[in-house]
CHARMM internal coordinates of N, CA and C (Angstrom, degrees):
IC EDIT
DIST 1 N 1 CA 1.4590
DIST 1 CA 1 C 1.5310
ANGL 1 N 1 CA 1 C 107.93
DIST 1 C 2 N 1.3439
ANGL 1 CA 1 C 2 N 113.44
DIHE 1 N 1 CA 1 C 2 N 145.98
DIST 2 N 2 CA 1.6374
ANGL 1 C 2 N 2 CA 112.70
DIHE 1 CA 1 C 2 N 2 CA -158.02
DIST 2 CA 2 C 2.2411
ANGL 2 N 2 CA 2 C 82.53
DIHE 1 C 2 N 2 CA 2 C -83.20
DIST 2 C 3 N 1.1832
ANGL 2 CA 2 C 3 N 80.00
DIHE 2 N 2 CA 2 C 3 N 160.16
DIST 3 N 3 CA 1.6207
ANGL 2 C 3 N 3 CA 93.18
DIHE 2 CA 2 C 3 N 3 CA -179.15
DIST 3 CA 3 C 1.8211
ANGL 3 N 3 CA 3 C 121.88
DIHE 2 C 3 N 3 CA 3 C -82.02
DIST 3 C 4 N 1.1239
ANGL 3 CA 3 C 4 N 122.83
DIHE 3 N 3 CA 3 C 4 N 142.26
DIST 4 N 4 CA 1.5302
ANGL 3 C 4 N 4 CA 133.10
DIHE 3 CA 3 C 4 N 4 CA -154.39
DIST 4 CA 4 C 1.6528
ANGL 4 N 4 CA 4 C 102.37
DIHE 3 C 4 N 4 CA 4 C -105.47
DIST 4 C 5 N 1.0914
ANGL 4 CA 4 C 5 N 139.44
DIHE 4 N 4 CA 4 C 5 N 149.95
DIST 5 N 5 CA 1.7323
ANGL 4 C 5 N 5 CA 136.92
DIHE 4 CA 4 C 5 N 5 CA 152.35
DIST 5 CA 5 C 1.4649
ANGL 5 N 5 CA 5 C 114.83
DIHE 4 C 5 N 5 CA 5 C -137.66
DIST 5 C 6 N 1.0192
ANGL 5 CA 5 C 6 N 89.78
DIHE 5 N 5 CA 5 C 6 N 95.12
DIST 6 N 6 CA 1.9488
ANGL 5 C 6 N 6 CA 93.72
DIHE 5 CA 5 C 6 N 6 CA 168.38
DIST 6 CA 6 C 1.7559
ANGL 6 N 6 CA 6 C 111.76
DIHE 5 C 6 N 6 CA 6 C -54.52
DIST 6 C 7 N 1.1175
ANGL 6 CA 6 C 7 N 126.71
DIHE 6 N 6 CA 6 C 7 N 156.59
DIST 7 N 7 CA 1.3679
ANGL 6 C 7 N 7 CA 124.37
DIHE 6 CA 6 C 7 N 7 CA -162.78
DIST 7 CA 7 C 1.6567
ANGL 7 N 7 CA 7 C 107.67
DIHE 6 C 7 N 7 CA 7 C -169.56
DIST 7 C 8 N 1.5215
ANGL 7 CA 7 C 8 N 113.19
DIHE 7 N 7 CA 7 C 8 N 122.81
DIST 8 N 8 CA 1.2571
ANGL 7 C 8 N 8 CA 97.25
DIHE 7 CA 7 C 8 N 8 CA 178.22
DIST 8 CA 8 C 1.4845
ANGL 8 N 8 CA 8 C 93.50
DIHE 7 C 8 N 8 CA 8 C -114.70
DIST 8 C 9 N 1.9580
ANGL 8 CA 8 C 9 N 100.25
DIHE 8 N 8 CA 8 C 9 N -166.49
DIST 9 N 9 CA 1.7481
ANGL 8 C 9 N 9 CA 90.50
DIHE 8 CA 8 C 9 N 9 CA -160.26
DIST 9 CA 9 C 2.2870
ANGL 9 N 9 CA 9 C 66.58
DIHE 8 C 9 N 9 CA 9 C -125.90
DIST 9 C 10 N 1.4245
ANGL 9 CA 9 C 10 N 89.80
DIHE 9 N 9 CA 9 C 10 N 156.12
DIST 10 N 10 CA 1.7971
ANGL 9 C 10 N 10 CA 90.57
DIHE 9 CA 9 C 10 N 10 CA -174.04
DIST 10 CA 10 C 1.4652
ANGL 10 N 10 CA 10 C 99.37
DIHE 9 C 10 N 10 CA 10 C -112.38
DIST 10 C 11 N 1.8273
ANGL 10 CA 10 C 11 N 129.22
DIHE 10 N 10 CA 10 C 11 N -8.27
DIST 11 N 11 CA 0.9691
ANGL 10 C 11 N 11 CA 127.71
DIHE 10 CA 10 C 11 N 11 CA 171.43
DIST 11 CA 11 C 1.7183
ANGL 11 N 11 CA 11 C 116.12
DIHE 10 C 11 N 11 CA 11 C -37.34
DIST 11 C 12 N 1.3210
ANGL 11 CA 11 C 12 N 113.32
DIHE 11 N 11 CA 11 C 12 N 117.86
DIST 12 N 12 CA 1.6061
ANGL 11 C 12 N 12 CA 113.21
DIHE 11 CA 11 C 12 N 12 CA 178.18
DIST 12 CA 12 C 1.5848
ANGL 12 N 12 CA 12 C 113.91
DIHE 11 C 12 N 12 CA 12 C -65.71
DIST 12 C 13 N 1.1227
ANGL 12 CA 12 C 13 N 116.89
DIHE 12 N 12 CA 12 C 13 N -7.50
DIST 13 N 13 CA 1.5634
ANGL 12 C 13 N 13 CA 134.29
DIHE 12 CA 12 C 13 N 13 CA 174.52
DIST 13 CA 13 C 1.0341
ANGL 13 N 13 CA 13 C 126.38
DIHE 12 C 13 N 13 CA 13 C -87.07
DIST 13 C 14 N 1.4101
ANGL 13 CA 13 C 14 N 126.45
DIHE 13 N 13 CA 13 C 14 N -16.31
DIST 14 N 14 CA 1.7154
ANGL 13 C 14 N 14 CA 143.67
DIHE 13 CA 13 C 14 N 14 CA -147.98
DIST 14 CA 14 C 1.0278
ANGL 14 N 14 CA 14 C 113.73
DIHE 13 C 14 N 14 CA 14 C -124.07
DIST 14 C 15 N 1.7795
ANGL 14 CA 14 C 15 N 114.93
DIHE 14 N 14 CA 14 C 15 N 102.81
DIST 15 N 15 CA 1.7781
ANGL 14 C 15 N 15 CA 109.66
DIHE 14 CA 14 C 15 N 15 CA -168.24
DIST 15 CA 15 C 1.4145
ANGL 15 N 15 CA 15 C 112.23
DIHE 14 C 15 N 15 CA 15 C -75.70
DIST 15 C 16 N 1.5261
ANGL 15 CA 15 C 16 N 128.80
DIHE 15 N 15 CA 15 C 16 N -11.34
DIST 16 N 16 CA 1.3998
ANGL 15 C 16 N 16 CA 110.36
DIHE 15 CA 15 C 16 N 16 CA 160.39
DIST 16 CA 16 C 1.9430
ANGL 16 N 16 CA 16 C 131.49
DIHE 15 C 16 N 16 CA 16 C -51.22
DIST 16 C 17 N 1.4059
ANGL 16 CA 16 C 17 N 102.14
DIHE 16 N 16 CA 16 C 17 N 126.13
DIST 17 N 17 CA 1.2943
ANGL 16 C 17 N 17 CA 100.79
DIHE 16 CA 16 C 17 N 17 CA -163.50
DIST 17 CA 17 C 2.1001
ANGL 17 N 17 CA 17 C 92.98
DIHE 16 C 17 N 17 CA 17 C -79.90
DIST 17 C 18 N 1.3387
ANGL 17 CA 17 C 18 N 102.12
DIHE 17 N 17 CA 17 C 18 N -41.48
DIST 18 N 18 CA 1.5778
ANGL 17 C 18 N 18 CA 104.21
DIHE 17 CA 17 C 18 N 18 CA -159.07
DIST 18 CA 18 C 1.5396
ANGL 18 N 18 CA 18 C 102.76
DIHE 17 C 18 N 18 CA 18 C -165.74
DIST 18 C 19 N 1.5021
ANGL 18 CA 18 C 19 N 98.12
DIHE 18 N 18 CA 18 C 19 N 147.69
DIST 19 N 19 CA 1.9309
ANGL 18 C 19 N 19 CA 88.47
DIHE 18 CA 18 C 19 N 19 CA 165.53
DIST 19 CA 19 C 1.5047
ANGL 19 N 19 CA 19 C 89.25
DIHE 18 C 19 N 19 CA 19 C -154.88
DIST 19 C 20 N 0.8400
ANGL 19 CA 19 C 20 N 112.08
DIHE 19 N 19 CA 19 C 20 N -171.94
DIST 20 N 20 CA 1.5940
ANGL 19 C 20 N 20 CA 143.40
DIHE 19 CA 19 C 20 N 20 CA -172.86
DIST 20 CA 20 C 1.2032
ANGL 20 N 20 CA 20 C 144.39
DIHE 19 C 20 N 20 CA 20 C -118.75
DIST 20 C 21 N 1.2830
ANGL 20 CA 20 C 21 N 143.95
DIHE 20 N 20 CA 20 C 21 N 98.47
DIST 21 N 21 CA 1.3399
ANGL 20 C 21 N 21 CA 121.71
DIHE 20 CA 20 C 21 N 21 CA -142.60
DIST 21 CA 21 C 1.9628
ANGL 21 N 21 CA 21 C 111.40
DIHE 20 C 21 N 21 CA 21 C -116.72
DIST 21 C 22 N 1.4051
ANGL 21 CA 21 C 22 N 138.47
DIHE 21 N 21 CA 21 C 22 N 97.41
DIST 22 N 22 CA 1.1561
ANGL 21 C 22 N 22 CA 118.71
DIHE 21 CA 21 C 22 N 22 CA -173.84
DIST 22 CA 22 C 1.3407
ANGL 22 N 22 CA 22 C 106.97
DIHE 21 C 22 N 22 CA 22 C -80.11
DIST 22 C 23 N 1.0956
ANGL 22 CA 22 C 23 N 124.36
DIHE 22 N 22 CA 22 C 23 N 155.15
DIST 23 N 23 CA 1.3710
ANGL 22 C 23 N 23 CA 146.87
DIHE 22 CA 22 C 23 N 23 CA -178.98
DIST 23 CA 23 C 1.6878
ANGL 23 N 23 CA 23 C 115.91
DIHE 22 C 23 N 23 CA 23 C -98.94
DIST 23 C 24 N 0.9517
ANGL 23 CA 23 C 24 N 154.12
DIHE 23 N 23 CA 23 C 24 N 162.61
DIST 24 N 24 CA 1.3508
ANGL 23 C 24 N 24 CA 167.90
DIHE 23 CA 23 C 24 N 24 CA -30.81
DIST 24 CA 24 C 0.9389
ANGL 24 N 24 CA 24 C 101.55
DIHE 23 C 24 N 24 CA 24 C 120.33
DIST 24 C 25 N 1.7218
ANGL 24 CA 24 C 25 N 128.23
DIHE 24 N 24 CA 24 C 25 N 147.96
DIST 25 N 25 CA 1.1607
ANGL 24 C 25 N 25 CA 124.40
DIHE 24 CA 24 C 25 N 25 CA -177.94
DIST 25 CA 25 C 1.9617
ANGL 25 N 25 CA 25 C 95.23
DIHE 24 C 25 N 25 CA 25 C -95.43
DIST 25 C 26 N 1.0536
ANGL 25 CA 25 C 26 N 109.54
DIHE 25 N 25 CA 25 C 26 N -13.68
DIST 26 N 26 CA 1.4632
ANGL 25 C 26 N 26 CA 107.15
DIHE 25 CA 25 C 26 N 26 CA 174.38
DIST 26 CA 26 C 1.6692
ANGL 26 N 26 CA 26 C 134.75
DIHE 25 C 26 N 26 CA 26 C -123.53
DIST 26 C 27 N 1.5967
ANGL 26 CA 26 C 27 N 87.10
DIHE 26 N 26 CA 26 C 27 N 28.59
DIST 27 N 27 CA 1.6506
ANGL 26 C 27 N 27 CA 110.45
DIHE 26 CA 26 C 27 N 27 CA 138.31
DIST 27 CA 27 C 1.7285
ANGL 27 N 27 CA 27 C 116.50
DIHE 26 C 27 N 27 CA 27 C -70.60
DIST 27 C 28 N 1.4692
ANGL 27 CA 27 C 28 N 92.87
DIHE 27 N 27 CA 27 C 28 N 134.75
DIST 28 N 28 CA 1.4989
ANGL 27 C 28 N 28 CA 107.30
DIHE 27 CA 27 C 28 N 28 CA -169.55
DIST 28 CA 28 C 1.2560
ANGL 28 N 28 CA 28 C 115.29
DIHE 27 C 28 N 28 CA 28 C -69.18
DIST 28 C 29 N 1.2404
ANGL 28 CA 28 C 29 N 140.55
DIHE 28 N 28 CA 28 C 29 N 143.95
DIST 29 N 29 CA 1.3394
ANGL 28 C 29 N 29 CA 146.62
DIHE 28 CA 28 C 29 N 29 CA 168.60
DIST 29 CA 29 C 1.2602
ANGL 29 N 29 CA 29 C 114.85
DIHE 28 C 29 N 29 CA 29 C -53.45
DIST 29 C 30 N 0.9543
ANGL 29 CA 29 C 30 N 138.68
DIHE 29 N 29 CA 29 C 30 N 4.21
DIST 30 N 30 CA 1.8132
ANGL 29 C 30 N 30 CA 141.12
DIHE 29 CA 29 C 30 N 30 CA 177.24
DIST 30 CA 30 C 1.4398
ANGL 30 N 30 CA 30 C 119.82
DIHE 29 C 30 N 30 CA 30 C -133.37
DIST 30 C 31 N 1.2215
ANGL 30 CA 30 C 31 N 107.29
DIHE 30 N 30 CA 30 C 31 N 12.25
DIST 31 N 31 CA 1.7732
ANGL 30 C 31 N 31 CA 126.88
DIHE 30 CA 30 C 31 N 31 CA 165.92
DIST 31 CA 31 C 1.4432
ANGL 31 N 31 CA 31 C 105.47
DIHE 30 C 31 N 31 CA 31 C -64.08
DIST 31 C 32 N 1.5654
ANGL 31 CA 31 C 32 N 115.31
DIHE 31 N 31 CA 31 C 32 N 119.28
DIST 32 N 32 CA 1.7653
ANGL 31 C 32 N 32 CA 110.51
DIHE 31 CA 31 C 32 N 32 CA 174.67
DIST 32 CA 32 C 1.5528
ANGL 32 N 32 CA 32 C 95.18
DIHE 31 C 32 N 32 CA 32 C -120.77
DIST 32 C 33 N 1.2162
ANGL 32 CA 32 C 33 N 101.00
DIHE 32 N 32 CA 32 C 33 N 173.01
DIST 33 N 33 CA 1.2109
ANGL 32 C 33 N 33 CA 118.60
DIHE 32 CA 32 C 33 N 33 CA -167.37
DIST 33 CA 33 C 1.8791
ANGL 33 N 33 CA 33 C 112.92
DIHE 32 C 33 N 33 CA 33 C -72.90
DIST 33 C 34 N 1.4324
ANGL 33 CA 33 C 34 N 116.00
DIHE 33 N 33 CA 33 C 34 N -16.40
DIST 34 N 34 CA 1.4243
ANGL 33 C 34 N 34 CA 122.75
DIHE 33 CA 33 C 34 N 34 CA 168.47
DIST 34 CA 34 C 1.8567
ANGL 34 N 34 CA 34 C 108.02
DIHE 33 C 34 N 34 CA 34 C -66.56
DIST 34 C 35 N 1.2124
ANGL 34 CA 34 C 35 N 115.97
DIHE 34 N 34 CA 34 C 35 N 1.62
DIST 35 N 35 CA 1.2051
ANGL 34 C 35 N 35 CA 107.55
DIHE 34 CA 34 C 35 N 35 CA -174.44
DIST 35 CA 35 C 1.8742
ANGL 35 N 35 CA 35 C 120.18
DIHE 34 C 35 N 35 CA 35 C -114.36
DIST 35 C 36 N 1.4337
ANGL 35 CA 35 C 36 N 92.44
DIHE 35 N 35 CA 35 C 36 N 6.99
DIST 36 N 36 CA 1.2986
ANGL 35 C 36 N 36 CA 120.11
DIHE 35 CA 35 C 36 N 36 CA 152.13
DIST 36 CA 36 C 1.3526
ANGL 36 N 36 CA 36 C 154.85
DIHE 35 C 36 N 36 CA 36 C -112.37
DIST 36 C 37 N 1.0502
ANGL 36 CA 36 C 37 N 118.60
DIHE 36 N 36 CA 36 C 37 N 147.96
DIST 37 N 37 CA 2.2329
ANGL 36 C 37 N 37 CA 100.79
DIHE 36 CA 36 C 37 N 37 CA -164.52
DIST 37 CA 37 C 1.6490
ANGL 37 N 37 CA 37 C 106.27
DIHE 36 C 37 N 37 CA 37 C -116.61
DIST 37 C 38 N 1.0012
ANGL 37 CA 37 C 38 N 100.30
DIHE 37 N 37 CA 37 C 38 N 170.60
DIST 38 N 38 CA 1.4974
ANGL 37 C 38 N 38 CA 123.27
DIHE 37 CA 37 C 38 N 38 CA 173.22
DIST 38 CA 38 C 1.4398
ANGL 38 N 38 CA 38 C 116.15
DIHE 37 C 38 N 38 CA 38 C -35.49
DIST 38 C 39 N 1.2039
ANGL 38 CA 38 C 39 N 145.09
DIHE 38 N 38 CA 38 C 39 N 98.18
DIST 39 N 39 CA 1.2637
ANGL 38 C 39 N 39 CA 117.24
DIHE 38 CA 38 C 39 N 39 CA 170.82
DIST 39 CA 39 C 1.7709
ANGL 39 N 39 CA 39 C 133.14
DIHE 38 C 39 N 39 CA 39 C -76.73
DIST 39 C 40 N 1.1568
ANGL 39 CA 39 C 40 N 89.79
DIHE 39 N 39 CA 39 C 40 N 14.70
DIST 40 N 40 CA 1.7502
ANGL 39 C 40 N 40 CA 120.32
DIHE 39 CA 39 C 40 N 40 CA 175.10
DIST 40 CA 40 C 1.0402
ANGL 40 N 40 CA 40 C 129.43
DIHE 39 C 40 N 40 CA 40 C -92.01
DIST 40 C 41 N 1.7274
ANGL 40 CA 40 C 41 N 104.49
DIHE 40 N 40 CA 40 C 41 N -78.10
DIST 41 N 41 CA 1.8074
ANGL 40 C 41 N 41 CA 118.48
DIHE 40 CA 40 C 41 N 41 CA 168.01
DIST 41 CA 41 C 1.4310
ANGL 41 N 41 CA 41 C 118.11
DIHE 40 C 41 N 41 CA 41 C -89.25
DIST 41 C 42 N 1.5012
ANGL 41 CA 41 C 42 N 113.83
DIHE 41 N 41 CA 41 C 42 N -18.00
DIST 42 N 42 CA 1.6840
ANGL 41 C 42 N 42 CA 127.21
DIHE 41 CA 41 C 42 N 42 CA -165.52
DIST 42 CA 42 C 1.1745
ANGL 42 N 42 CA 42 C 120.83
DIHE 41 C 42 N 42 CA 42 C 66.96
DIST 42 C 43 N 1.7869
ANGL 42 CA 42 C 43 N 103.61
DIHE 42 N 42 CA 42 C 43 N 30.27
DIST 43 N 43 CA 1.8448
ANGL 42 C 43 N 43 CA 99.93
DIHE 42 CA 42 C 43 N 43 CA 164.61
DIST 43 CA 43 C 1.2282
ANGL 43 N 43 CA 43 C 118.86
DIHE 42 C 43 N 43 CA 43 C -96.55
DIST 43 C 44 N 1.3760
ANGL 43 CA 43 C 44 N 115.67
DIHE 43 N 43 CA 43 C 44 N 170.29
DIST 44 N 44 CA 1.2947
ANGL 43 C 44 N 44 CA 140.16
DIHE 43 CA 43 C 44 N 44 CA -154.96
DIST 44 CA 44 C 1.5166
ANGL 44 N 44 CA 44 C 123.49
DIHE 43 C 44 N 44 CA 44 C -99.96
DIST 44 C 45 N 1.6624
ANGL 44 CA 44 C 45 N 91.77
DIHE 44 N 44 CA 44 C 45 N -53.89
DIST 45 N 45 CA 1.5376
ANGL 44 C 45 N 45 CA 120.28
DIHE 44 CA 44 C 45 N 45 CA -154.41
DIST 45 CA 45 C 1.5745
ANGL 45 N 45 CA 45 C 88.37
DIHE 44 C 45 N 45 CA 45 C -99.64
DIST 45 C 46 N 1.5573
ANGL 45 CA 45 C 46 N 131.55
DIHE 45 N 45 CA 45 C 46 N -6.77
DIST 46 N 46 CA 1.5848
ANGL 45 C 46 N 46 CA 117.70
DIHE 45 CA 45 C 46 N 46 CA -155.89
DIST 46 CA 46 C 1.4713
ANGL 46 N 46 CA 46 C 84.52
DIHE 45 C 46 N 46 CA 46 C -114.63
DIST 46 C 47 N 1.2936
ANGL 46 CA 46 C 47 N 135.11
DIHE 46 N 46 CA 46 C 47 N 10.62
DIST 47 N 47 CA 1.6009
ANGL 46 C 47 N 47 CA 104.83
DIHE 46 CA 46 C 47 N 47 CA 174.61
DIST 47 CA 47 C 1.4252
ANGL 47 N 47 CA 47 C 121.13
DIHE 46 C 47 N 47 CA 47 C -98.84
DIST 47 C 48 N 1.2077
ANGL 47 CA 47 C 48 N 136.56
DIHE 47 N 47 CA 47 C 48 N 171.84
DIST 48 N 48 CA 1.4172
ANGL 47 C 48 N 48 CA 131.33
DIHE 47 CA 47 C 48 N 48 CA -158.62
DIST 48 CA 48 C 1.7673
ANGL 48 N 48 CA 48 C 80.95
DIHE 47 C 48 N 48 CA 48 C -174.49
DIST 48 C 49 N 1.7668
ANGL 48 CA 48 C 49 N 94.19
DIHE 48 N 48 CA 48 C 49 N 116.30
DIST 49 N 49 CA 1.5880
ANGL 48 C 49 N 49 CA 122.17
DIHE 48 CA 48 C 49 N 49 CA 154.59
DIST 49 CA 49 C 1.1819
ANGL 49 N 49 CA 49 C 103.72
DIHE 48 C 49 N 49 CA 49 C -55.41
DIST 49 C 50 N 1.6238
ANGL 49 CA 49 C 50 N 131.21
DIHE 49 N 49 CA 49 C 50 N 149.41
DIST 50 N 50 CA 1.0815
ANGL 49 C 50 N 50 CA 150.56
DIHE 49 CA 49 C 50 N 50 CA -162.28
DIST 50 CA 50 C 1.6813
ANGL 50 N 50 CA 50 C 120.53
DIHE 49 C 50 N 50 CA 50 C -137.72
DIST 50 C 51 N 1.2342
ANGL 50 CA 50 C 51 N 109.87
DIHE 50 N 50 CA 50 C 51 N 89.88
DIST 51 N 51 CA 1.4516
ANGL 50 C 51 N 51 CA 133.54
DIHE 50 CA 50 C 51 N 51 CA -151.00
DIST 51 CA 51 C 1.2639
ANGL 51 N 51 CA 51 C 106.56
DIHE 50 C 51 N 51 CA 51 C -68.59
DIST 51 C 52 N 0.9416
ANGL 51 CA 51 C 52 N 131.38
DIHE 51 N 51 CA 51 C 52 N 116.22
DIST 52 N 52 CA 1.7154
ANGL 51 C 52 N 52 CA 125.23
DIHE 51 CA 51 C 52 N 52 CA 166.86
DIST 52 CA 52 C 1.5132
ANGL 52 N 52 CA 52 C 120.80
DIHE 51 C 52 N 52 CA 52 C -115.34
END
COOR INIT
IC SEED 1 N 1 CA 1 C
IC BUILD
């Protein structure tokens, strides 16, 4: 099963609480999470993977 990352955004401005991201089986193995943005505010630097 292709791999999942929950992700919240920490911007104090940004009404997204959390989303989720599924992956592709042909997303690359060295994709991190700095290489994606907000789909809310469009930041960069404010998201933080969400460890369970």
């Amino acid at each position: 099963m292709p791999a999942t990352m929950e992700v919240v955004c920490t911007d104090d401005s940004c009404e997204l609480d959390m989303f989720e991201m599924h992956y592709t089986y042909d997303m690359p193995d060295d994709v991190e999470l700095a290489a994606f943005s907000c789909p809310y505010c469009g930041g960069t630097d404010c998201l933080d993977e969400i460890e369970l």
